[in-house]
BADREN-590138 format. One record per residue (C-alpha): y, z, x. Coordinates in nm, 2 decimals. Layout:
N
Y:Z:X
Y:Z:X
...
This chain:
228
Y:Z:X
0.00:0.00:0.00
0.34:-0.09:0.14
0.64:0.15:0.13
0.88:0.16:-0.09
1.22:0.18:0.11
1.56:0.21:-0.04
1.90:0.37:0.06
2.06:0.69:-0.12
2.47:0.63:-0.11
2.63:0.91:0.11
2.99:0.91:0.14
3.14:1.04:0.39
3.51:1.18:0.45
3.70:1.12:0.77
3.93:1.38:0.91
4.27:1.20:1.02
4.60:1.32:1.20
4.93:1.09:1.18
5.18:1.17:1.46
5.49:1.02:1.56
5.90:1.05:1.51
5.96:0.81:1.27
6.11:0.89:0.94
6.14:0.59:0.71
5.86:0.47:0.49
5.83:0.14:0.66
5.83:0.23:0.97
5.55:0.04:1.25
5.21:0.26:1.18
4.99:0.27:1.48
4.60:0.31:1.48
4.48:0.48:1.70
4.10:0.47:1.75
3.92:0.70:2.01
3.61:0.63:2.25
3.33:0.79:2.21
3.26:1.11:2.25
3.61:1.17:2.14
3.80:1.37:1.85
4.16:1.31:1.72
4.27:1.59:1.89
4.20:1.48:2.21
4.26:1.15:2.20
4.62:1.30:2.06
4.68:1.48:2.36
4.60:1.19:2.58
4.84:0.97:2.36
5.06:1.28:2.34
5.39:1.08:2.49
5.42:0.79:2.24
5.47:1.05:1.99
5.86:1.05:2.02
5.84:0.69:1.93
5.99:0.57:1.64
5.63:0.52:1.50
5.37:0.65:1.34
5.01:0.71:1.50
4.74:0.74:1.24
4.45:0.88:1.46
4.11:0.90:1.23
3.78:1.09:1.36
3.48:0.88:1.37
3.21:0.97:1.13
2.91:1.07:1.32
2.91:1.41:1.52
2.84:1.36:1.93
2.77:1.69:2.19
2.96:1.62:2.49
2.77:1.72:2.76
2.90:2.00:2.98
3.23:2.01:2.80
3.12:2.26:2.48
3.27:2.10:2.22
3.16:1.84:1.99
3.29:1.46:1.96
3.24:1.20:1.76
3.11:0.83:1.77
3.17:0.54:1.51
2.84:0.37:1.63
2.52:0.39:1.82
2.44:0.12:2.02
2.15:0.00:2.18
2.19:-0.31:2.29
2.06:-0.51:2.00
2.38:-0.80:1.89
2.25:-0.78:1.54
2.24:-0.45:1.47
2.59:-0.42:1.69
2.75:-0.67:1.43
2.67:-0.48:1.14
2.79:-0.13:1.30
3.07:-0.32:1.37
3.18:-0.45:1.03
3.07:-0.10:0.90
3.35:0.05:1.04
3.59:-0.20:0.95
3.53:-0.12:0.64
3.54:0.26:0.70
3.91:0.18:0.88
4.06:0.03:0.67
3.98:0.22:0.34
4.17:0.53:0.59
4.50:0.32:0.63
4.50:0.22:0.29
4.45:0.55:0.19
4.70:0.75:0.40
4.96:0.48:0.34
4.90:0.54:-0.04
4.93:0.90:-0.05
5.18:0.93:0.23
5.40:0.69:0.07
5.44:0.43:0.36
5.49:0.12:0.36
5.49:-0.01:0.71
5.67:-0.34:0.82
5.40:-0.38:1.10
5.07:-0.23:1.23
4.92:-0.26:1.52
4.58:-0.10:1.68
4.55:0.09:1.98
4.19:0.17:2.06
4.02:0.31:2.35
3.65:0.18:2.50
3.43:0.24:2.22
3.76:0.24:1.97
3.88:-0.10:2.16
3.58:-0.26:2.05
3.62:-0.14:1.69
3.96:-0.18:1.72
4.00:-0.56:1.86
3.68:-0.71:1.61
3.93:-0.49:1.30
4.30:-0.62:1.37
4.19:-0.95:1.46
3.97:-1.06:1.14
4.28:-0.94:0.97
4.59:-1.04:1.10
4.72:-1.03:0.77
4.75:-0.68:0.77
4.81:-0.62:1.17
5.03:-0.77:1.40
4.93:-0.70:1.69
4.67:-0.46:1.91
4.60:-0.29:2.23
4.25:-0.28:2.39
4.17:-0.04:2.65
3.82:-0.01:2.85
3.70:-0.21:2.62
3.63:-0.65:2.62
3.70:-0.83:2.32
3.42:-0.99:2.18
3.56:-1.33:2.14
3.20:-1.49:2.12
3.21:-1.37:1.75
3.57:-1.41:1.66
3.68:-1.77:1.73
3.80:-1.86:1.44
3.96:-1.52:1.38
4.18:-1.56:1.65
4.29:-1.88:1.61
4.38:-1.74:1.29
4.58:-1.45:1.42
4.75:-1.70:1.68
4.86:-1.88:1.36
5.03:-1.57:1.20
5.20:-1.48:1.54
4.94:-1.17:1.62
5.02:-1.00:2.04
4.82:-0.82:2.23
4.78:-0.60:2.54
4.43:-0.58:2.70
4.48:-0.23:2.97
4.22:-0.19:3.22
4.11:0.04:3.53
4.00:-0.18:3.81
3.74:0.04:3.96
3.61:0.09:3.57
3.25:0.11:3.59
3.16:0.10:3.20
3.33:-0.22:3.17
3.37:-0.45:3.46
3.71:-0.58:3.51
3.55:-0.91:3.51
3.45:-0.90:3.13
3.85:-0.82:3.02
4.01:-1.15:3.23
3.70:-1.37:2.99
3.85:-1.17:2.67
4.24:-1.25:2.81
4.10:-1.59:2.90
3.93:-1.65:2.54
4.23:-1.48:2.36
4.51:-1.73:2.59
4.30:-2.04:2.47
4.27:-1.94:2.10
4.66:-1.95:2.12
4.73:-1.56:2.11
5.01:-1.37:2.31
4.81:-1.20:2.54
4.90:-0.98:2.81
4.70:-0.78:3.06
4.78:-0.51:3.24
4.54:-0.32:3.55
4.59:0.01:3.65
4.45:0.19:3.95
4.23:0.40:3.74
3.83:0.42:3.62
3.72:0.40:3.29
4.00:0.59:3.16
4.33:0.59:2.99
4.63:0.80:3.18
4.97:0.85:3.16
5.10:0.53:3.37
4.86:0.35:3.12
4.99:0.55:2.83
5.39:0.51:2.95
5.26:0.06:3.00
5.16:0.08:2.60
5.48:0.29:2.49
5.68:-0.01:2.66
5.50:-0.25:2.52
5.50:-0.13:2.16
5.90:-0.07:2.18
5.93:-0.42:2.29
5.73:-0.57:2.00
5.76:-0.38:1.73
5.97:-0.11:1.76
6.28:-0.33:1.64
């Protein structure tokens, strides 16, 4: 006798944080989404001096609970990974989804109404964050990838798309990053520049990591683009 398999709906509620010194409802909202092993807090403290930015940083907690090892505290994922591009895929438009039901939901009930939004993730939240903003440029304008690659491979006609609508971006890596090699960001640059998007990458003496001269590079580059 076969099994009978089936799938019980669970929802499940993010916790979320929204920083920053702006004041008016349409001010540029920022998404900020953390690597692995990660919180909101912590990834807040890293991205601590953006907050006097006329912006505001919406920094959700991914949903699935992660020990960090040696630290005593507990993080969070918004995958697992293995290795397997199928299964990868479908993590990966799983958490769109999960993403974007958070802005629109803190937009609704915060009242904002935001002229532009851009994301800014971080190795794990770069992934996330680059496949989310750029199969809809509609709703951002613009994102920042750190540690991370872009998987262009999968979003060709995406980012022609966002070319069209006028989407930037700014790809920041470490050059002695070991998690991901240097090599696999100038492709994503590469891939992004041919697709007809306004790219720019910036290296930083730095591992896999995301410090203050990196920090102070994205503060510059979001006042230059959006903060208008």
């Amino acid at each position: 006798m076969k099994p009978i398999r089936g799938e019980f709906p669970h929802e499940i509620h993010l916790a979320w944080r929204l920083d920053g010194a702006a004041t008016a409802a349409d001010a540029p909202l920022v998404l900020c989404l953390h690597g692995m092993g990660m919180e909101e807090d912590f990834f807040a403290l890293l991205l601590q001096k953006l907050f006097p930015l006329p912006f505001r940083f919406l920094i959700p907690r991914a949903p699935y609970p992660m020990p960090t090892m040696g630290e005593g505290r507990i993080g969070a994922s918004w995958y697992a990974y293995d290795g397997d591009q199928k299964r990868f895929r479908r993590e990966l438009e799983r958490a769109e989804a999960m993403v974007m039901r958070v802005v629109d939901d803190v937009e609704r009930v915060q009242g904002l109404t935001p002229r532009a939004r851009v994301v800014l993730g971080f190795s794990q939240g770069g992934y996330l964050g680059a496949w989310t903003s750029l199969r809809h440029p509609e709703r951002f304008h613009g994102m920042v990838v750190s540690g991370a690659r872009v998987k262009t491979e999968w979003l060709e006609p995406d980012m022609t798309r966002a070319a069209h609508l006028g989407f930037t971006a700014l790809l920041c890596h470490g050059v002695r990053d070991q998690a991901v090699k240097p090599d696999a960001v100038f492709r994503s640059r590469d891939a992004l520049l041919a697709a007809g998007v306004e790219v720019e990458l910036r290296m930083f003496e730095a591992g896999h990591s995301i410090g203050r001269d990196q920090v102070a590079a994205i503060g510059a580059w979001l006042t230059a683009h959006f903060g208008g």
